[in-house]
N, C-alpha and C positions, 0 to 999 in steps of 0.2 A: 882546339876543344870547343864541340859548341854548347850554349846556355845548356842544355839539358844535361849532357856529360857532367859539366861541372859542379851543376846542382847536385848531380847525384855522388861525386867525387867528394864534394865537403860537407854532407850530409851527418859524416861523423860529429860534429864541431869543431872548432878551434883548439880543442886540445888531443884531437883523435892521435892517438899510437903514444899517449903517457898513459903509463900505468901507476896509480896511487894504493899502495897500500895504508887502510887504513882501520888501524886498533885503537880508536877513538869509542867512548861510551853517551850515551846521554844527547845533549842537546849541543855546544859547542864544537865539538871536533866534526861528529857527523852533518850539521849543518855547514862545513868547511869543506867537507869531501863530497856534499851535498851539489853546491856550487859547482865542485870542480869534475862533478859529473855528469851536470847538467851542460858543461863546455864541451863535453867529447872525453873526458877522460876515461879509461879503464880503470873504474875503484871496486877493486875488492876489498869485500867489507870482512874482517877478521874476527871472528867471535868465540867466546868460553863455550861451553857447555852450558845451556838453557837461556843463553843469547845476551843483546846490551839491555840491561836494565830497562828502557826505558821500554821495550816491548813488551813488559809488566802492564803500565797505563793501557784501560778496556775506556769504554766496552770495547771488545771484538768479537770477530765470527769465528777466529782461531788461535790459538796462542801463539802469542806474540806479533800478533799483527793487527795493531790497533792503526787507529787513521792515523796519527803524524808520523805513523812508522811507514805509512802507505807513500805520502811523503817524502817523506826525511829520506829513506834508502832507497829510493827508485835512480833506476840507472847505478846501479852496483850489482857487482857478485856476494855472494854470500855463502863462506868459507867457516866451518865451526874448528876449531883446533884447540886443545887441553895444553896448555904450553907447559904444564907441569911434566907431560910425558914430553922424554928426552925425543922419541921419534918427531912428534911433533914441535917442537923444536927447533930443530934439524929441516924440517917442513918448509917453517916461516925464513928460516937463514936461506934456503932455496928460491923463495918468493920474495925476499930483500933485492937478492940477485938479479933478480931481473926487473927491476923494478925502478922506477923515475921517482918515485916519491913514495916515503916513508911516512907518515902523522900518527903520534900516539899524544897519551894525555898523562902519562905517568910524571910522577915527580923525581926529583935526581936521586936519590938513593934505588927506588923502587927500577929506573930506568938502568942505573948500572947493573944493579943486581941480577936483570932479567936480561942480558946483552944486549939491549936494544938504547945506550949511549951514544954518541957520535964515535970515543973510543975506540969502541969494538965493531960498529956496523960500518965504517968506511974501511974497514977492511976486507969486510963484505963484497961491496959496494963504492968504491971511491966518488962514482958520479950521483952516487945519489942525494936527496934534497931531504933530510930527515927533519921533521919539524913538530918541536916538542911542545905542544899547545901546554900550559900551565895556569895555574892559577895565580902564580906568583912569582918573578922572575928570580933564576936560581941565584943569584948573587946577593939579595935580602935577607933578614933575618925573618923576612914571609916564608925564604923558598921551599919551605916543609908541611907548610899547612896545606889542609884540603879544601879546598873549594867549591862553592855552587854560586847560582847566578844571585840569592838572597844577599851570601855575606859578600860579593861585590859590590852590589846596590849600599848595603851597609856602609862598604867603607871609603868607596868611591865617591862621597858626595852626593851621592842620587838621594838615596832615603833623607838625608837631612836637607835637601834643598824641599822637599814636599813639605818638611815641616816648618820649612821658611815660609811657606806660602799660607798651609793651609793649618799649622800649629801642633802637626804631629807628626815625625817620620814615617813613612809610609813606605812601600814599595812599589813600584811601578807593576802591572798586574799584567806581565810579560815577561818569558825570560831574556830582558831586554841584551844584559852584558852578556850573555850566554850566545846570542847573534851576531854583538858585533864582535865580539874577538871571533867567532867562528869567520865573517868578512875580512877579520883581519890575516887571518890564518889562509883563507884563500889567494889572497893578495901578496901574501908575503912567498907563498909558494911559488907565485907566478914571478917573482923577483925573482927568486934564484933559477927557475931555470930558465929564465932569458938570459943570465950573467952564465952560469953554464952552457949554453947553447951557445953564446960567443965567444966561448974558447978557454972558459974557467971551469971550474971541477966543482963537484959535489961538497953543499957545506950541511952545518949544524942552522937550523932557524929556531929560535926559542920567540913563543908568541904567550905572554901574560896576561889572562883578563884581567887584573887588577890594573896594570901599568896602560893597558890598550885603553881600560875604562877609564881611567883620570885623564888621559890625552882628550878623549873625547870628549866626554864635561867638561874642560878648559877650554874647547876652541872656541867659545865665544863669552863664558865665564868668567877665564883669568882676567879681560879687559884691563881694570887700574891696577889690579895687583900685579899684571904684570913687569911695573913698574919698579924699581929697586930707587928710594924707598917707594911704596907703593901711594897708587897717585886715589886712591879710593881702594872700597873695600872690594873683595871679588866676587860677580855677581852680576848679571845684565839684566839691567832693570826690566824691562821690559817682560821679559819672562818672571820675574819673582812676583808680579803685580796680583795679587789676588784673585780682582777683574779680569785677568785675561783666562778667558773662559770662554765657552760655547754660549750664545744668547737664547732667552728665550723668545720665540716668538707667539703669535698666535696662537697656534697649532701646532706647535714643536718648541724645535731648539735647532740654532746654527753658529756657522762659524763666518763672523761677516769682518773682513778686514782690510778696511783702507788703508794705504803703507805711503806711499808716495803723497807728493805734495798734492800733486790734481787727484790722487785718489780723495784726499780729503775735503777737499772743494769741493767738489761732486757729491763726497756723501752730503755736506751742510748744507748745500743747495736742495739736494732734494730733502731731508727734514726739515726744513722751513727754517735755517741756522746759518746763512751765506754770511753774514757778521762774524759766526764765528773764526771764519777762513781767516780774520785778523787781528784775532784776538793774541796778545802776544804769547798766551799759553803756547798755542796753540797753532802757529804760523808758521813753525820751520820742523825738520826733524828731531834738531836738539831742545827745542822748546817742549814738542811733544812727549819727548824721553824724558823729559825732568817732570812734566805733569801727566803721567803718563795714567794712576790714579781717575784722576779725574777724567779724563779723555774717555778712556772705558765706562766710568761710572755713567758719564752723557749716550755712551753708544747702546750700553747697556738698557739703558730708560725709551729711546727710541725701538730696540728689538720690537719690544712690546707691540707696536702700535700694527704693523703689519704683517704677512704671511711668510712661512719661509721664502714658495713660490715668489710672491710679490718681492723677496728682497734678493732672492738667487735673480730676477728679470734684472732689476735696476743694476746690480749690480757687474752680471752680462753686459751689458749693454754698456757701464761705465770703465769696463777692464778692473775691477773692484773683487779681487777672492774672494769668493762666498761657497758655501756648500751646505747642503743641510746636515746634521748628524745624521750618521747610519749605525745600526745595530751593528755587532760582528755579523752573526745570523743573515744578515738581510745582504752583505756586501754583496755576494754570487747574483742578486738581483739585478743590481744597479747596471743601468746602460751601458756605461764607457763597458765596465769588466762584460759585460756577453758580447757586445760588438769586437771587443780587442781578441776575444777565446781566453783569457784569463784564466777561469776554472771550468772547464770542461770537465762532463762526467763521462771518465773512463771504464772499462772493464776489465778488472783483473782476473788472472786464469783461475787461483783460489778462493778470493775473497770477495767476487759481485762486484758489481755498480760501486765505484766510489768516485769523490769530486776530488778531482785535482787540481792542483795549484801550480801551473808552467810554470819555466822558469821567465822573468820579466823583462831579461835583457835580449835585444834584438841584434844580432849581424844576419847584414844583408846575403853576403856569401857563406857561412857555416851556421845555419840558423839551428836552434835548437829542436830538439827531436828527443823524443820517449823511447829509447832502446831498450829497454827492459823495466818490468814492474819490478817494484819492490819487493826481495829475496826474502824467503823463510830462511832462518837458521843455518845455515851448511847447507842450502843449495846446491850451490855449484863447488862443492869440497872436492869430487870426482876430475871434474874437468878442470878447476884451476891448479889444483896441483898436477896432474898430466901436462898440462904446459909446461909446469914447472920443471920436469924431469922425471917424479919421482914413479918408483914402479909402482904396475899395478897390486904384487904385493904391498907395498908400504900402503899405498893409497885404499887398499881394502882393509886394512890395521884400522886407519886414521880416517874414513868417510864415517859420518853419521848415517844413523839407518834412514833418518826421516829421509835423505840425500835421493834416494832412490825409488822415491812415493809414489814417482808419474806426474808430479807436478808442474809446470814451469813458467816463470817468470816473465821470459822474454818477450819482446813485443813481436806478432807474427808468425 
């Protein structure tokens, strides 16, 4: 096969010829089949009647297609179906069937009730990979509550470490947990069917944002507590320190941080401070981590004195992390992101000019690719259930009208 066949052969992704179904809402699940559509996967996106909630959030130019929907659903089909009507129903157990992966966000009652349990669908489906994104793993006396990415931040830790810092719980101003259990959710997919693929069968995945968010607040948090009895309290200094902050400088604000031993030689040398380099605060890692206060309060005080420019150079120049702050707004500007193609503005068939957001991970042989924009509502209702089997009676019962607009998605 030569270079060019092959480019064109793995052009799907690394996940081309799985197909994920996915009845995920909001921000979490779809950010998981987001990913995993971004690899190559076949995700069909499953929706009620008047679509996932989040298609609500405007502005937009048409309903339900506001920009993180432009986003969020690119590279999916989009499939409306009323799972109340038994035909449709019957639809989705069709579409189970054929299918590599399963993700919904229901909770365990609401999941049995609706046949979509591990239960009933691996009877379906024995090989399939059903993975029940939650808010709370079903085995607590959480596993019933509903969740959003707020009361995670709540109870995970996150809000109260803000108020560690800055004397009031706050929330992170990102649906921070709502991402990573959606990574976590893509990851754990890709578990099972590598363990399926070599010669094991279709299981249950249960992925909790509560349990996935306290794993990850603890990987550097737990420190002394992880200790039985515990060796200190839990917390890494270093982060809880007030001071640790973006600096002002002359003409802005950055983020300037010497970590390593010669990083911090380097910085005292050049602030006129090369004494400091042996000051026993101040001389090793663990010296630094115990006055860590004051280290910042001295870095902090020098910010002042010169330009961002002037301290991103020195710092260049000394392998010294620095960066200036950047707006959200202003990121699409920055060098690295336009040389890398990062957010290119693409054109969607309905919606105009919009900036996209690739996906950021690079293989060299299945590289990522924009196979379809992001679906209206019951798109492609027509043709993914014609795959499925079902006739074109059923399928003219069961398409929405908008289905057959003239519109399309697809890249090309």
């Amino acid at each position: 096969m030569t270079d060019a066949s092959r480019a064109t052969a793995s052009s799907g992704g690394p996940l081309q010829g799985i197909r994920v179904i996915d009845l995920t809402t909001v921000i979490m699940g779809p950010y998981a089949t987001h990913i995993l559509g971004d690899m190559g996967a076949d995700v069909v996106k499953v929706e009620a009647p008047g679509g996932d909630s989040f298609r609500r959030y405007g502005p937009m130019h048409h309903d339900g297609m506001g920009g993180s929907v432009l986003n969020l659903h690119r590279n999916k089909r989009g499939v409306q179906l009323d799972l109340k009507n038994p035909l449709a129903r019957r639809a989705l157990d069709s579409l189970i069937a054929g299918a590599d992966v399963l993700v919904h966000n229901l909770r365990p009652k609401a999941a049995a009730r609706l046949g979509l349990d591990w239960a009933q669908v691996q009877n379906i489906n024995p090989r399939l990979v059903l993975c029940a994104a939650r808010g709370f793993g079903e085995g607590g006396p959480y596993g019933h509550k509903a969740a959003y990415d707020d009361l995670i931040q709540a109870s995970s830790g996150l809000a109260a470490l803000y108020g560690q810092v800055h004397g009031t719980p706050r929330y992170v101003p990102s649906a921070i947990c709502d991402k990573i259990a959606g990574q976590a959710i893509a990851y754990a997919v890709l578990g099972a069917l590598v363990w399926r693929e070599r010669g094991g069968m279709g299981q249950e995945v249960e992925v909790p944002m509560f349990e996935t968010s306290v794993e990850f607040m603890l990987a550097e948090h737990i420190g002394p507590g992880a200790f039985v009895p515990p060796l200190g309290p839990v917390g890494f200094p270093r982060q809880l320190s007030a001071l640790r902050k973006p600096y002002q400088t002359l003409d802005g604000w950055a983020c300037i941080l010497p970590y390593s031993d010669r990083n911090w030689t380097d910085f005292f040398a050049f602030v006129g401070e090369s004494d400091l380099a042996q000051d026993p605060r101040f001389n090793s890692l663990e010296a630094r981590l115990a006055n860590v206060d004051a280290l910042y309060a001295m870095l902090e005080g020098h910010a002042l004195q010169r330009s961002t420019a002037e301290w991103e150079s020195f710092c260049d120049a000394a392998s010294i992390p620095c960066m200036g702050v950047v707006a959200l707004e202003d990121v699409k500007d920055d060098p690295h992101v336009i040389a890398v193609g990062l957010m290119p503005v693409l054109e969607h068939p309905s919606e105009g000019a919009y900036t996209s957001v690739r996906s950021p991970i690079r293989y060299s042989a299945t590289p990522y690719a924009l196979r379809r924009h992001a679906p209206r509502v019951g798109e492609h209702t027509a043709e993914v259930l014609r795959e499925a089997g079902l006739s074109e009676e059923d399928i003219s019962l069961l398409e929405p009208s908008m289905a057959g607009s003239g519109h399309h998605s697809d890249v090309g």
